[in-house]
C-alpha positions as CSV (number, residue, x, y, z in Angstrom):
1,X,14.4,42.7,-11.5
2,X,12.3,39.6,-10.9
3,X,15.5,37.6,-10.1
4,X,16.1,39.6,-7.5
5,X,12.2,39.2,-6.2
6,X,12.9,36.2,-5.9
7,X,15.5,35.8,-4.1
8,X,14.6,39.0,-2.0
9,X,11.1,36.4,-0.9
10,X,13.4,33.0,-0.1
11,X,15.0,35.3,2.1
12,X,12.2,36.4,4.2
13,X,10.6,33.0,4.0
14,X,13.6,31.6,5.7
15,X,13.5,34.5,8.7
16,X,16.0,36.3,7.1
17,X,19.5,34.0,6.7
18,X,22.3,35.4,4.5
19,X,22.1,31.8,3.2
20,X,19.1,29.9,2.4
21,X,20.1,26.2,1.7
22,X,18.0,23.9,-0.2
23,X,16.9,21.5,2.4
24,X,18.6,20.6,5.8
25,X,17.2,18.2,8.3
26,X,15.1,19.0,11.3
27,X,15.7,17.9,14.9
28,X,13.2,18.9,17.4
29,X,11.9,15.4,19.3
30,X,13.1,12.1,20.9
31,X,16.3,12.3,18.9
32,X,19.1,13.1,21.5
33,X,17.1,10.6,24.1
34,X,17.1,7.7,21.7
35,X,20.5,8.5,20.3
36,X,21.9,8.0,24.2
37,X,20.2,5.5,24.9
38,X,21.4,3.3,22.2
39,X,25.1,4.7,23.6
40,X,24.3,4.0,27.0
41,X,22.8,0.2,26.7
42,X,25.8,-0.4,23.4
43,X,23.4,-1.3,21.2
44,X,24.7,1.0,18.3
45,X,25.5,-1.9,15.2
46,X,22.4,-3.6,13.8
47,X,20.7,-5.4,16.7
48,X,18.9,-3.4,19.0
49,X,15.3,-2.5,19.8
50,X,15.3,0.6,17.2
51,X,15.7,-1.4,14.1
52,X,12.7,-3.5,14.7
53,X,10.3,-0.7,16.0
54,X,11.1,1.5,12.7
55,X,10.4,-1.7,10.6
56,X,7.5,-1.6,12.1
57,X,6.5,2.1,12.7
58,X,7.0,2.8,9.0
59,X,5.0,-0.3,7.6
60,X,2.1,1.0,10.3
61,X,2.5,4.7,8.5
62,X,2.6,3.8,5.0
63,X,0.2,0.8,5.1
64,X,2.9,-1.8,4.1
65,X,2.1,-5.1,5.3
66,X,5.8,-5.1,6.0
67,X,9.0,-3.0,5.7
68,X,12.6,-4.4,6.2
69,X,15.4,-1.7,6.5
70,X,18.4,-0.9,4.5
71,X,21.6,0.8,4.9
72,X,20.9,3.7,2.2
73,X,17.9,4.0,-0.6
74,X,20.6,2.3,-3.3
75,X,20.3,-0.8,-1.4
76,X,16.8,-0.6,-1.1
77,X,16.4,-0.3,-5.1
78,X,19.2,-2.8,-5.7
79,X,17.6,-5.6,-3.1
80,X,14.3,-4.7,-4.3
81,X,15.5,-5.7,-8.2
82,X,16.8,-9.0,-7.1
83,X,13.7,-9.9,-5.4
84,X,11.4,-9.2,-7.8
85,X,14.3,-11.8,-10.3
86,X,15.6,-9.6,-12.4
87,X,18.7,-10.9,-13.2
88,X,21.7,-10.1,-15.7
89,X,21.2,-8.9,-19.2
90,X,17.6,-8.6,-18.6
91,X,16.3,-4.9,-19.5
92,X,14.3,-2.7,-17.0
93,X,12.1,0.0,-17.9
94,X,12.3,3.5,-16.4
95,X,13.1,7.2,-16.6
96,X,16.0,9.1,-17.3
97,X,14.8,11.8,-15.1
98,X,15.6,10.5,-11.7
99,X,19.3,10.4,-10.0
100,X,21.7,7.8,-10.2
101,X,20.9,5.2,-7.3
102,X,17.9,3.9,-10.0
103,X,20.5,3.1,-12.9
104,X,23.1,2.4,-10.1
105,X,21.1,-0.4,-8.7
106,X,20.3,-2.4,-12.0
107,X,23.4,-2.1,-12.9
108,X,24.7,-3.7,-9.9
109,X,22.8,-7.2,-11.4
110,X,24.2,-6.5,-15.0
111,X,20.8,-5.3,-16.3
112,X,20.1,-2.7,-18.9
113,X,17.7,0.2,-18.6
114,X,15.4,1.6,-21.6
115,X,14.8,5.1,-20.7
116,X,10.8,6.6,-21.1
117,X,9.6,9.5,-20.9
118,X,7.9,11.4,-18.4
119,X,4.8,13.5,-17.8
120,X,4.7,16.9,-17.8
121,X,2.1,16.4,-15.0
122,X,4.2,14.7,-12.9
123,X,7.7,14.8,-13.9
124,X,7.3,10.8,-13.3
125,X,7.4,7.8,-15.8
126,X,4.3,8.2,-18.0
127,X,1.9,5.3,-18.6
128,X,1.1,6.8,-22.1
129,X,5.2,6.5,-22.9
130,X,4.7,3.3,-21.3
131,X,2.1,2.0,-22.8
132,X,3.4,2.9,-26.8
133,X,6.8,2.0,-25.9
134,X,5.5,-1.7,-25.3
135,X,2.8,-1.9,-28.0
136,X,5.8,-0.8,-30.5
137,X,8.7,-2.8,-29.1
138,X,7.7,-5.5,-26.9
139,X,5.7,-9.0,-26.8
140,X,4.5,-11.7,-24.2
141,X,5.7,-15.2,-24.3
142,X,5.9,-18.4,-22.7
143,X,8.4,-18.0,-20.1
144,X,11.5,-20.2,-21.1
145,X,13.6,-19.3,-18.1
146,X,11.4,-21.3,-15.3
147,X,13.9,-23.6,-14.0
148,X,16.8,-22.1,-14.7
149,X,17.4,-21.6,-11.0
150,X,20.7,-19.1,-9.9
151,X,22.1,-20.8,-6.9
152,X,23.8,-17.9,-5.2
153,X,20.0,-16.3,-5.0
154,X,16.9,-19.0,-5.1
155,X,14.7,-16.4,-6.3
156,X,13.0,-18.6,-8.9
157,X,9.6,-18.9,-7.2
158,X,8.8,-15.5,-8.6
159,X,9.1,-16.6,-12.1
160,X,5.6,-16.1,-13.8
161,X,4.4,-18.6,-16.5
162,X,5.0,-16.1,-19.0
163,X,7.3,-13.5,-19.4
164,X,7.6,-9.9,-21.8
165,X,10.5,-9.3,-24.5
166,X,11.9,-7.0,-26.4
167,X,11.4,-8.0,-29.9
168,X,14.5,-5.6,-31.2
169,X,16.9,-7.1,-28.5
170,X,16.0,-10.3,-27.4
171,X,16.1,-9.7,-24.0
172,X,13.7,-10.1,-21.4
173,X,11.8,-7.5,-19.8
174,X,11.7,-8.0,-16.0
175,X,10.8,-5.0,-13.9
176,X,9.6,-1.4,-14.4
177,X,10.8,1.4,-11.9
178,X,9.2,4.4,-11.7
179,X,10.4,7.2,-9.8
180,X,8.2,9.8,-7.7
181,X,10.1,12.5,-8.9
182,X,10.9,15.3,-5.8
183,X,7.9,13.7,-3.9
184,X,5.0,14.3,-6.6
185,X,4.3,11.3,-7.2
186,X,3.2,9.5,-10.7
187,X,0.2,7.8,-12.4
188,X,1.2,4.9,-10.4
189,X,-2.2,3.1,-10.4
190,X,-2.5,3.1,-14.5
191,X,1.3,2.0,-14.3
192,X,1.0,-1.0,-12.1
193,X,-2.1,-1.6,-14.3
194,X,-0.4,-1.9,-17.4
195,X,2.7,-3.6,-15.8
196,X,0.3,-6.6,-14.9
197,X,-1.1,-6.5,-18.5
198,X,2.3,-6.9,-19.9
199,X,3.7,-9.5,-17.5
200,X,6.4,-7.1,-16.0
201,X,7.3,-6.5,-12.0
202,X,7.1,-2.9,-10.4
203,X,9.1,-1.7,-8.3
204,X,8.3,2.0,-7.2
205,X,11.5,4.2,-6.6
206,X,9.6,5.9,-3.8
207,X,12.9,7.4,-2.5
208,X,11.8,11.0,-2.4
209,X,8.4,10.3,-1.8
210,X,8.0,9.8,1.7
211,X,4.5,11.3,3.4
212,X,3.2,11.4,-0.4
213,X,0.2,9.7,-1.3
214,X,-2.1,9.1,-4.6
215,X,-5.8,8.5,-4.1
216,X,-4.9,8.1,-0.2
217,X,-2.4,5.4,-0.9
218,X,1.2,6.0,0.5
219,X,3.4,5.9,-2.5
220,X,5.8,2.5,-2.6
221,X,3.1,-0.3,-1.5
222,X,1.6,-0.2,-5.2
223,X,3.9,-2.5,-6.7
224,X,5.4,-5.8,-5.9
225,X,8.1,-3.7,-3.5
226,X,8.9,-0.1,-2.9
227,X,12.2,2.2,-1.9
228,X,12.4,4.6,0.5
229,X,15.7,7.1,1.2
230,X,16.3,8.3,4.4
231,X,19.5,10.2,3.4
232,X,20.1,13.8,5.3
233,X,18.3,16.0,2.7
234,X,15.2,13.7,2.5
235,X,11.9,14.9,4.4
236,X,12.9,12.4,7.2
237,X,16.6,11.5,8.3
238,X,18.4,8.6,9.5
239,X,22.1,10.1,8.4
240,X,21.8,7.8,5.9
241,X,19.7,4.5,5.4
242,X,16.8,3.2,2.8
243,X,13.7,1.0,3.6
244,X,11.8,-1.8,1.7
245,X,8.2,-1.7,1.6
246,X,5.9,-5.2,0.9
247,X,2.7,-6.2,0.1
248,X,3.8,-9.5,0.6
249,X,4.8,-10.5,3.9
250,X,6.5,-13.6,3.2
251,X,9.0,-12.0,0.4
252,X,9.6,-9.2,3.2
253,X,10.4,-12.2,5.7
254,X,13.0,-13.4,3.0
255,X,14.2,-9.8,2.0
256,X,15.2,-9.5,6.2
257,X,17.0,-12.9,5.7
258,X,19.1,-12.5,3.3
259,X,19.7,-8.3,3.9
260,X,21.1,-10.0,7.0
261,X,24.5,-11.9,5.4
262,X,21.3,-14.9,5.3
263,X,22.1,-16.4,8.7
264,X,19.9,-18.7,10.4
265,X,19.2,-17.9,13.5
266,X,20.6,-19.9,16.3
267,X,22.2,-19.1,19.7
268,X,25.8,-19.3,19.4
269,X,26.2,-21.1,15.7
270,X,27.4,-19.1,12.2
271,X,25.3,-21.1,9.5
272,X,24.4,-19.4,6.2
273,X,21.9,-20.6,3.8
274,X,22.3,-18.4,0.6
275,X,24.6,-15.7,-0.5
276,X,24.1,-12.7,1.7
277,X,24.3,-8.9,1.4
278,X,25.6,-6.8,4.6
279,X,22.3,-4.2,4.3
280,X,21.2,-3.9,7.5
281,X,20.4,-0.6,9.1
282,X,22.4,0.3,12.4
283,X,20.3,0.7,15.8
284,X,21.8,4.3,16.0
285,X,20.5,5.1,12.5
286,X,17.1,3.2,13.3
287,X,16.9,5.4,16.8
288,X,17.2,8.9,14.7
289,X,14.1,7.6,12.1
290,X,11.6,6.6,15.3
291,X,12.5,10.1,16.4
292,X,11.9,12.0,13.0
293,X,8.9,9.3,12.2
294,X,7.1,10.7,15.3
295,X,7.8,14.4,13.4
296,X,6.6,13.7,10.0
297,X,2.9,15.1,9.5
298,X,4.3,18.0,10.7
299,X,7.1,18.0,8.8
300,X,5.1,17.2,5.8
301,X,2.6,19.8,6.8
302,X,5.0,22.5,6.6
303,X,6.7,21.8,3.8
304,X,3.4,21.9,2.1
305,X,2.9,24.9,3.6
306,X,5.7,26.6,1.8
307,X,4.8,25.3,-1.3
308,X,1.9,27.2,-1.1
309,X,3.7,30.4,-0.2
310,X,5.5,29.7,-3.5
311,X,2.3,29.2,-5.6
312,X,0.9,32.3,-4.6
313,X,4.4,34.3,-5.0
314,X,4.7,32.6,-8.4
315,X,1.5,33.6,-9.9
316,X,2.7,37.2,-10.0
317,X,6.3,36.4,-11.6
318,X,6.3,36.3,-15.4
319,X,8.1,33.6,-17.1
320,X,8.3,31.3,-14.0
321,X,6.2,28.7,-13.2
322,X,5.7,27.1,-9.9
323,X,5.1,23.3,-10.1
324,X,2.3,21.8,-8.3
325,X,1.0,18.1,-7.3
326,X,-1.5,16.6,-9.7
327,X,-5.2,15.7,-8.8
328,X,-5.7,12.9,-6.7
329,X,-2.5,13.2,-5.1
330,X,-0.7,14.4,-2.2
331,X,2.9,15.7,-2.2
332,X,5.5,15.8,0.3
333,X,7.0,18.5,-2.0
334,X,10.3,17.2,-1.2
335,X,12.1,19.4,-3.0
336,X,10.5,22.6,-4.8
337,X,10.8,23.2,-8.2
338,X,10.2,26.4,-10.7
339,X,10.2,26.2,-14.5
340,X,11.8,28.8,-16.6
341,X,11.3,29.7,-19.8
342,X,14.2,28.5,-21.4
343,X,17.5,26.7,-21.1
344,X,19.2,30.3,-21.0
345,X,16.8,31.4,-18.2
346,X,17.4,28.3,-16.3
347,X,21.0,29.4,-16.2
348,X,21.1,32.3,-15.6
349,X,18.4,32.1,-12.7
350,X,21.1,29.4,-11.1
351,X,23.8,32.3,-11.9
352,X,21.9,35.1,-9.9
353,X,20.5,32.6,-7.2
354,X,23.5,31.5,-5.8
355,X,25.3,34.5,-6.6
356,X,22.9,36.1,-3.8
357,X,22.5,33.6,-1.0
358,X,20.2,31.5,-2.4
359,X,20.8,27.5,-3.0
360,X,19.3,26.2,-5.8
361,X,20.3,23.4,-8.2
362,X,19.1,21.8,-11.8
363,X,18.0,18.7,-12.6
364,X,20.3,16.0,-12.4
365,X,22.0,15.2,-15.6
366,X,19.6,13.3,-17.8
367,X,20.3,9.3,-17.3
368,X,20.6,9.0,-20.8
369,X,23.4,11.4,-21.1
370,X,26.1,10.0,-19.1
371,X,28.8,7.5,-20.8
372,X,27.6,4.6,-18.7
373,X,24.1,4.5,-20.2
374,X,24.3,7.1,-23.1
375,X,24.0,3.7,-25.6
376,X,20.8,2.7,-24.0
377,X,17.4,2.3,-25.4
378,X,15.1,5.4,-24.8
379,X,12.2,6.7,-26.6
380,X,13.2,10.3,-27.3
381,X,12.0,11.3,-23.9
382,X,10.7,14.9,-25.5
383,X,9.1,16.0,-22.0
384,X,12.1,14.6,-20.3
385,X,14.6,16.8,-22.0
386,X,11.8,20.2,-21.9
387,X,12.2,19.8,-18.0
388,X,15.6,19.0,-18.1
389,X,16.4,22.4,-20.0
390,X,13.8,24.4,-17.7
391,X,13.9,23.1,-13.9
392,X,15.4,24.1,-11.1
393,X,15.1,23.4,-7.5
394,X,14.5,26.0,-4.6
395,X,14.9,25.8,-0.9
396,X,12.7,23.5,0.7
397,X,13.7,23.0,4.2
398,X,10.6,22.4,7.0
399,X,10.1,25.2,9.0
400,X,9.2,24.4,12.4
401,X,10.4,26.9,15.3
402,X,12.9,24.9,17.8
């Protein structure tokens, strides 16, 4: 029975365990010795000498010119949209494929999403869906909301001369967010591309993507800002806790500010200059992701490693396909993924998986099929909805020896 095959190989891959979880975090460095130190000098809230070295650390690793923490990925996404103006009842473009922090976050603003399809390349936004979605449905106009300044933000500066909308609605187009879906990350330079053309703002949900890279460019500093999750199944932990990633060192300066409840600095006074949001990452969360940010290559490394194992296993199983990175990229592979042949398949590989020791879960539910967002714009999303029927994830865990 190839079912069993399967499970009989994530068995042995994993040395053995009668239970093979999906992915579980990996301690083997400084951890403990930063984690006591930030007990023994008190410095466990969010000042303290491990919040600014990982700001700095991770904009060093992923070639931001700047990167300002967060308390999870959510946060990330949802301060990311405000800085780059989007602002209620605009629309944002994106993918239903992708878990709930994306639609979670624009909706935190009151915006709306309109839901494109994927690529069956990537499992990311495509630029061809993209692209026809906006030739069909959208135009470029003179800006008309220069001016009309929010004062609980002050984000107006980043209000272009002109601005996209969509002709069926009305509203204003603002921001685009794709999503590196499970680390592979998507044709992000044609996206950022046509988001220029079209007048719209990206913002890269890079939340999975960590140690992923296209053309040798970390994923999340191609657009205006990018997200990064640091939640405990992601390929680097801080318990929980998200990151901002700029091109633009003055907007990361601002996104610090106001993450910190805006208050200006001074030695004893409590003055506030805008509305603030409470985002700041703990010292003690900050300590664990220096510790695991000195791990990742190798963490990286091996879980490309087992991808491999999986390719070659794969090849030799009929009716399941093991999904690999595209050209010109470089996967974390965050979390693996087979494709069955069939909705039926799908369930009944979950069925015998976890029936024998094996974790493994589907795709989220599709975006566009929960009540919140089930009346939202979308453009069929064929590919979307092939995956959705066919994927499933498989452990992923690093593998390093302790």
């Amino acid at each position: 029975m190839e079912f069993k095959k399967v499970t009989d190989f994530i068995h042995e891959l994993y040395g053995g365990q009668d239970f093979v979880p999906l992915a579980v975090p990996v301690f083997i460095g400084n951890e403990k010795k930063y984690l006591n130190e930030c007990i023994d000098t008190t410095f466990v809230s969010s000042v303290g000498k491990f919040v600014d070295r990982f700001e700095n650390d991770m904009a060093n690793y992923t070639g931001a010119k700047r990167a300002v923490v967060c308390v999870s990925g959510t946060n990330a996404l949802h301060m990311s949209l405000l800085l780059v103006g989007v602002k209620r009842d605009d629309e944002v473009l994106t993918q239903a494929l992708t878990f709930i922090a994306t639609e979670n976050a624009l909706s935190y603003i009151g915006a709306y999403p309109v839901f494109l399809d994927v690529d069956r390349s990537t499992m990311g936004l495509s630029p061809d869906a993209l692209k026809e979605w906006l030739y069909k449905n959208a135009e470029v106009r003179k800006n008309t909301r220069i001016g009309e300044l929010d004062k609980s933000y002050d984000f107006a500066y980043l209000e272009d001369e002109f601005a996209c909308y969509n002709k069926n609605t009305g509203r204003r187009i603002k921001a685009c967010v794709p999503m590196h879906t499970f680390g592979h990350p998507v044709r992000i330079e044609e996206i950022a591309a046509i988001c220029k053309e079209w007048h719209i703002e990206l913002v890269e949900d890079a939340a999975e993507s960590i140690g992923s890279k296209c053309k040798g460019q970390h994923t999340g500093t191609f657009g205006k800002i990018g997200a990064l999750s640091f939640n405990g199944n992601k390929t680097i932990t801080t318990g929980g806790g998200g990151m901002l990633l700029f091109n633009d060192e003055e907007l990361g300066a601002y996104a610090k500010h106001i993450t910190t409840q805006a208050k200006i600095p001074h030695r004893w006074e409590f003055r506030h200059d805008h509305i603030g949001f409470n985002y700041r990452m703990p010292n003690i969360n900050a300590a664990l992701g220096c510790a695991q940010l000195e791990h990742i290559d190798e963490y990286v490394a091996s879980k490309r490693k087992v991808a491999a194992e999986y390719e070659v296993f794969f090849k030799n199983i009929p009716d399941i396909e093991f999904f690999v990175d595209s050209p010109d990229t470089y996967s974390n592979y965050w979390l693996n993924v087979v494709i069955l042949k069939d909705k039926e398949a799908q369930q009944n590989f979950l069925q015998y998986t976890n029936d024998n020791g094996v974790m493994t879960r589907p795709i989220w539910e599709l975006m566009n099929r929960l009540p919140m967002f089930e009346k939202c714009e979308n453009d069929g999303l064929q590919n979307t909805i092939w995956f959705a029927d066919r994927v499933v994830n498989i452990p992923s865990s690093v593998r390093i020896k302790v």
